[in-house]
Residue, then its C-alpha position, 0 to 999 in steps of 0.5 A: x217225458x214228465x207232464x204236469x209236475x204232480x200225480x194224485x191216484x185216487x183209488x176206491x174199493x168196488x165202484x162199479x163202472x157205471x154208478x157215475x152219472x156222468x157215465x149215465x147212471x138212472x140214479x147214481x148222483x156223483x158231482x164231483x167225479x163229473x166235474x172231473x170227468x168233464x175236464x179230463x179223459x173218462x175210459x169208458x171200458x176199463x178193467x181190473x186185473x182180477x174182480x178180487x181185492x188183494x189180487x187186483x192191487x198186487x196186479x196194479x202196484x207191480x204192472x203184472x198179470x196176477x198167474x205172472x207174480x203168483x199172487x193169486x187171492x186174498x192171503x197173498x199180498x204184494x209185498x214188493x215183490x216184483x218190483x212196481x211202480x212205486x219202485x221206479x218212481x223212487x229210482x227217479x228220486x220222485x217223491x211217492x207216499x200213499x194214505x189209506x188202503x193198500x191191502x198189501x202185506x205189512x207196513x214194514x215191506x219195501x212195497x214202493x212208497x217212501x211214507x205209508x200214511x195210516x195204510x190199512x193192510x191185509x189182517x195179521x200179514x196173511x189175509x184171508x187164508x180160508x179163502x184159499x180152501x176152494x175145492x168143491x169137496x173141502x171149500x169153507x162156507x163162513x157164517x153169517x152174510x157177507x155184507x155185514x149184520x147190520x145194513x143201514x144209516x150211520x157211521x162205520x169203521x170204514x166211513x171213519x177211516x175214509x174221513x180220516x184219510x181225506x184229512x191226512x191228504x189235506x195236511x199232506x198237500x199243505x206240506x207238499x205245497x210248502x215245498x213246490x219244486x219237489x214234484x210228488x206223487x201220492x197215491x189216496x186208497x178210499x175203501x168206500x164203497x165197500x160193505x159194510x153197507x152202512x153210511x151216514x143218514x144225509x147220503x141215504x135220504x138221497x136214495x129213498x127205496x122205492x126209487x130204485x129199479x128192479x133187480x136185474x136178472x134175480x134169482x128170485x124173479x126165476x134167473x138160473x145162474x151159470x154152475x161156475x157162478x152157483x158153485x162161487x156163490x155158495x162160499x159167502x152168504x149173500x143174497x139168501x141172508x136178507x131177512x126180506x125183500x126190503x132190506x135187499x133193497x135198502x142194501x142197494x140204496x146204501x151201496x148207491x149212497x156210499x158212491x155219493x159218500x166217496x164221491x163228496x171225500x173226492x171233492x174235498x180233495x180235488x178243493x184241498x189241492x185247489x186250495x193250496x195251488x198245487x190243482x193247475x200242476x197236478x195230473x188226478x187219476x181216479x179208479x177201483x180195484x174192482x167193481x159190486x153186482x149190488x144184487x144182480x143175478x142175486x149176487x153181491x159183493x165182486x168175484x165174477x165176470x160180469x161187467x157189475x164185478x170185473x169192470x171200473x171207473x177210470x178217470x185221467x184229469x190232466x191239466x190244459x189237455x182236452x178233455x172227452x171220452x176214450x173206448x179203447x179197452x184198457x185195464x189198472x195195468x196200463x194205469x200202472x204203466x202210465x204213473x211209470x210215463x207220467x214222470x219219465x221213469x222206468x222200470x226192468x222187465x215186461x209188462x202188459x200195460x200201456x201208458x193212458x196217455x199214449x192210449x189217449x192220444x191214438x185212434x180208438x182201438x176197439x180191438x184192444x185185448x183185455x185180461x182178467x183173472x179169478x182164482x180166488x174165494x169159493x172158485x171150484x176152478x179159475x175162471x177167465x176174461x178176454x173183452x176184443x171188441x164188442x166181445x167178451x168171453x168168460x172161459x169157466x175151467x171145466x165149465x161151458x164158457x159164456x159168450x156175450x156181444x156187448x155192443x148188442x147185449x150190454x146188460x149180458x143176458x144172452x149167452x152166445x156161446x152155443x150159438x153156431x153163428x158164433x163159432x168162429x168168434x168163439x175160437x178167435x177169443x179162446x185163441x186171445x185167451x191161450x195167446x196170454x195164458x194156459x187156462x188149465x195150466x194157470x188153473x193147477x198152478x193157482x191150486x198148487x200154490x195154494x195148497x202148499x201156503x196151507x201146508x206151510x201154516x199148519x194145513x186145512x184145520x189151522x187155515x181155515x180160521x185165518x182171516x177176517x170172515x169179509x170186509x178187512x178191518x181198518x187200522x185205528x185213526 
């Protein structure tokens, strides 16, 4: 049954779950998604599919696991193929266009949308293949940080593109208005705050240095990394290319200041739907595709486990509903399932997700399952998440896995796993993890898939120049 008549899906790009000060961040200052959380439902523990772009956005348009659609990193974008939400929304003869970042393959495939404003995609429809070359003995190391040569005030490509696509959403609901009884849902892809770590000097006065706490768990401070995480690490280079201490800190600041950036573009699109009347009749969702360790445990960027990468934001504003606080374990699939819900519409096949809604209006289940994945850039092996409960379990393929109890440990510091009070809990979430998948079968599946796509582009020596060496470039506005 459909709900308010219009649906906004706002997604970002690496928001960490808790860089909202509504979700009570020290530092982090986000007006306006506050004002949104403050009328609406803000999912207190909800994940990404898998802590990768590509991934993570094809698990989200088509409502699967990604080792179901075989889309395992960021030189396979979704290309329509399964169907998804979009799909569905079409069939119903619903009115469904994106603006800004999709990260799929090619503005010319039948990914869902009738209209792709401006979309930034994958660069030259097959991303970043040198990624896919991870094997221990033959993995690609880029050159050059990760994070971009320069860190500081000013203007980037990404800034520009984000203002360019709070622009187009403008124009876009001045037409949509133009037309009330046609119900609509856009889909608004920001890239902020994603690096460069660069953003204009007024959002970076908002966050002097000096006023950041202390580096959790850092390397330099004598933290010793799990092996998997080690191994991961080594493919971009991240913590290790700051000059110094200081520009590690102006890194985060500016990682802060890029979330009040997206924060402020928000605002200018919750005000243009306010202003042209459409904001009592549409439903707004806010999320990520995946979140930033922002230099704990000396790492930056996503593609790990940990709550600072694997979890995000998660906001659900619908009007005259209640508004308040929901814990119940939930992921971007069931964010898919519930833009399917909102108009009615459905769609051929079994998928994970649940609609919000649903989720919502029931008794908090705690106990909930929740699944991510990685088999992407500089993974020797797949590594793997079940969140039950307080618990959470990263299984590492061929390596000791990670055991957190996060109602006791939130910051993750206490690896439970070898605890023998913990054993029973430690088989339960293995048996959660099989119950989804076969890790060492998903694993070879992952390898396979890959090295047959570096086969078909020319093999290792032609593979490992294709793509952009980190952030993706975004189309011209």
């Amino acid at each position: 049954m459909a709900r308010s008549q219009n649906l906004l899906v706002i997604m970002s790009d690496e928001h960490q779950s808790r860089a909202l000060s509504c979700a009570g961040h020290p530092l982090v200052k986000t007006p306006n998604l506050d004002k949104l959380a403050a009328r609406g439902i803000r999912f207190t523990n909800a994940y990404t599919p898998s802590p990768i772009c590509v991934p993570a956005r094809a698990a989200f348009a088509s409502g699967r696991y990604v080792h179901d659609i075989r889309l395992w990193d960021n030189a396979m974008p979704y290309t329509g193929k399964p169907r998804g939400w979009g799909h569905a929304l079409q069939d119903s003869g619903t009115r469904v266009e994106s603006i800004g970042k999709l990260h799929y393959r090619a503005e010319e495939d039948p990914a869902g949308f009738d209209v792709e404003h401006i979309p930034m995609q994958v660069v030259g429809g097959h991303g970043m293949v040198w990624g896919s070359i991870r094997r221990e003995d033959e993995r690609v190391r880029k050159e050059g940080r990760m994070l971009g040569p320069y860190i500081g005030p000013g203007e980037s490509a990404y800034t520009k593109y984000d203002c360019a696509v709070v622009d187009r959403a403008r124009d876009w609901f001045a037409d949509a208005a133009r037309r009330p009884l046609d119900p609509w849902c856009l889909y608004v892809g920001l890239v902020a705050p994603h690096f460069p770590l660069i953003v204009p000097q007024e959002y970076l006065d908002m966050y002097p240095p000096d006023s950041l706490p202390p580096f959790k768990l850092h390397t330099m401070d004598g933290f010793v990394n799990h092996p998997w995480v080690q191994k991961q690490n080594h493919a971009l280079a991240g913590d290790e290319g700051f000059k110094d201490h200081d520009e590690r800190k102006l890194a985060a600041a500016c990682y802060f200041a890029l979330c009040t950036f997206l924060d402020d573009n928000i605002g200018q699109l919750v005000a243009a739907l306010e202003e042209n009347g459409q904001l009592d009749n549409t439903t707004i969702i806010y999320t990520s595709d995946h979140g930033d360790n922002v230099g704990a445990r000396g790492l930056w960027g996503k593609s790990n486990m940990y709550e600072e990468s694997v979890a995000v934001p998660l906001i659900v504003a619908e009007p005259g509903k209640a508004a308040g606080i929901c814990d119940t374990p939930v992921s971007l699939l069931d964010v898919s399932q519930t833009i399917i819900d909102h108009f009615g519409a459905s769609l051929e096949g079994d998928r994970p997700g649940r609609s919000l809604y649903d989720i919502a209006s029931e008794s908090e289940d705690r106990d909930r399952v929740i699944f991510s994945e990685y088999h992407a850039v500089g993974a020797v092996s797949a590594a793997y998440m079940i969140r039950k409960g307080d618990w959470k379990l990263i299984h590492y393929h061929t390596f000791r896995p990670e055991l957190f109890n996060l109602a006791e440990d939130r910051e993750e510091t206490r690896n439970r796993a070898e605890d023998p009070d913990c054993a029973a809990i430690l088989a339960e979430m293995e048996n959660e993890l099989r119950k989804i998948c076969d890790p060492a079968a998903m694993n070879d599946l992952a390898f396979a898939d890959q090295d047959a796509m570096i086969e078909a582009y020319g093999g290792k020596a032609v593979a490992m120049n294709m793509g952009a060496p980190s952030a993706t470039p975004p189309p011209e506005v």
